[in-house]
N, C-alpha and C positions, 0 to 999 in steps of 0.2 A: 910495739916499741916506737913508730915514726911518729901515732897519735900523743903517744906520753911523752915523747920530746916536742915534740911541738906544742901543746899545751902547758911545757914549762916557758917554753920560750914567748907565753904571752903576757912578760913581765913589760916590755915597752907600753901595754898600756897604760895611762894614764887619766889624772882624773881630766874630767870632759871641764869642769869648770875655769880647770888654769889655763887650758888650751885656747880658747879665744872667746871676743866680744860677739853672744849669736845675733842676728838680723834683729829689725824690729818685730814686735809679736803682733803681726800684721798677716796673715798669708795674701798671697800675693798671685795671680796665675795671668802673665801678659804675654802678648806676642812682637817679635822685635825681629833684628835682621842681622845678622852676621854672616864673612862671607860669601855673601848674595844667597845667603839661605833664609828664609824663616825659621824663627827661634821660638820655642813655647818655654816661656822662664818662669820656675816655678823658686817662688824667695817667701822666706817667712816662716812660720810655723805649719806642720802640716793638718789641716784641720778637714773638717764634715765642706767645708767651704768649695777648700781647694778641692778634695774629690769631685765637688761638685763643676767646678769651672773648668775642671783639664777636658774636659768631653767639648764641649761646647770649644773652648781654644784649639786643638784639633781639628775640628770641622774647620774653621774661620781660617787657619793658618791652610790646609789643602796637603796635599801630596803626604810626605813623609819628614814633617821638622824637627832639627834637631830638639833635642828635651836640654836645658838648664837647670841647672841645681845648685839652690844656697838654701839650706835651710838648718836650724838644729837639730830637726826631728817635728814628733808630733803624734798624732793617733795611728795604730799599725792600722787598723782597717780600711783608713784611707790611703793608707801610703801601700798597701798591699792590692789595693781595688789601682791606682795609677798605675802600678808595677807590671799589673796584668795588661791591663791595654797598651802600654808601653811596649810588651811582647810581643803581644799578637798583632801589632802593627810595625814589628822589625824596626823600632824607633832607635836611635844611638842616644843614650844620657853623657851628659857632660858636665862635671864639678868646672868649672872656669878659675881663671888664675884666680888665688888668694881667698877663695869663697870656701866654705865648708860645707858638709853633706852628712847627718849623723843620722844616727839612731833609723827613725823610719825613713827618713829620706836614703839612705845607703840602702834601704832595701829596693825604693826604686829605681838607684842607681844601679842595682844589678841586674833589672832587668832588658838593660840596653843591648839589642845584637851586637855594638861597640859600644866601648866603656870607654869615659877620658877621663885624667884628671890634669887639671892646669897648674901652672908654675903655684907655688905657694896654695896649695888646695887638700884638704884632708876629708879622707872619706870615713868613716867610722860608725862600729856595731856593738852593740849591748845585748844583755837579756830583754829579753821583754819585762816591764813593770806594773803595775796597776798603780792608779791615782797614791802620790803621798797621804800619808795621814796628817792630821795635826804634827807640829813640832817636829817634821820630818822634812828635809830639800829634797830628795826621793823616795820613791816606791819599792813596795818589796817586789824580787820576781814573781812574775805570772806566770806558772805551770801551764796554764790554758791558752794565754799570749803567746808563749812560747811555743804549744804544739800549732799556732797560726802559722806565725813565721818558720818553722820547721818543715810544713807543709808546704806553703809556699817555695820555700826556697829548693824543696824537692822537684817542685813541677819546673822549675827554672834552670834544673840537670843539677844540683848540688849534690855530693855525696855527702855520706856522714861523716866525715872527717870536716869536711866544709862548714855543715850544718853547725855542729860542736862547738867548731872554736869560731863561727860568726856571734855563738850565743852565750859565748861562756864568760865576758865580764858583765859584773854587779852593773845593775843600775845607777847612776855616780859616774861610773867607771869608763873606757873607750879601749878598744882595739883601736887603732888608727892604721888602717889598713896599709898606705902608703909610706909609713913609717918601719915596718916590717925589713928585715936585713933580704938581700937577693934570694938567700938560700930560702929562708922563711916563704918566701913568697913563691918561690918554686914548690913547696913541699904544698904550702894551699893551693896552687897551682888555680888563681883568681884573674884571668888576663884582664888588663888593660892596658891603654894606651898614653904616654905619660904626653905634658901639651896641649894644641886648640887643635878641635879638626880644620884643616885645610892650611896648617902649618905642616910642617914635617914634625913628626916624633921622636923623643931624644931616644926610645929605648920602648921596648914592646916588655912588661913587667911578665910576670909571671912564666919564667921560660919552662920547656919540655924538661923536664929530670932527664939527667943523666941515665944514659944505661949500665946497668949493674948493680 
């Protein structure tokens, strides 16, 4: 019953297009400072590129940098290959005010041992798709994209419930994760931290369920 209500209740998403103006389709992987910390900011589309550059920015920024995130999305197998090293190096991701984080970038974004998102900042999840066709603005889902991101997001501690409804709008489409009513976000039970880090946080999302 909790899964089939909550899967009605993912009528708040909307399409991803009216939602805002994405980045330039540029990827982008810099290091910066906010602070007093080193920043590894990842902006743009997520491509074979950026996979390529987060290793090397890593090494160059030292210790443990915050991760940055504006992107619309991009290639899963890159943003899934970031996602991991993100993990195993206990990194916190950060949507920063007013910037967005969609599609594959929202899967990197979960792999932060702390998760933010900043004033005006939306994080958001799709099916997986494969390339559009001709005469198409997107792709049909990918059954096989889909068991990536499914696996993935299992090694990351997701249950199936989680799994589900991260995957369950159309391509087009957006969950907006931060958009979700308190209860909703309880019953996903997705924590983050709403804010910058080294501000204070207005509110820790995702609270414990109630007992009973």
């Amino acid at each position: 019953m909790r899964l089939a209500v909550m899967l009605l209740m993912l009528v708040l998403a909307q399409s991803a297009g009216a939602m805002s103006t994405p980045p330039p389709d540029v990827p982008r992987v810099t290091i910066e400072r906010f602070g007093g910390r080193d920043v590894v900011v990842i902006s743009g589309p997520i491509l074979e590129e950026t996979e390529a550059a987060f290793p090397a920015a890593l090494a160059q920024a030292g210790g443990r940098p915050l991760v940055f995130l504006d992107s619309p999305g991009g290639i899963i197998q890159s943003g899934l290959a970031i996602g991991r090293l993100i993990r195993a190096n206990r990194l916190e991701t950060v949507v920063p005010n007013r910037a967005i984080c969609f599609s594959a970038c929202g899967l990197i974004w979960l792999a932060g041992g702390e998760r933010w998102i900043g004033e005006g900042a939306r994080v958001g999840f799709h099916a997986a798709s494969a390339a559009p066709s001709r005469g198409r603005s997107t792709g049909r889902v990918s059954s096989s994209g889909n068991a990536l991101v499914g696996a993935y997001l299992g090694q990351l501690g997701m249950n199936d419930l989680q799994i589900g409804v991260l995957t369950e709008a159309s391509p087009g489409r957006m969950l907006v994760l931060n958009s979700l009513r308190p209860e909703q976000l309880a019953e996903l039970d997705i924590a983050y931290r709403r804010g910058m880090p080294g501000a204070a946080p207005r509110a820790r999302s995702a609270p414990k369920r109630p007992a009973g």
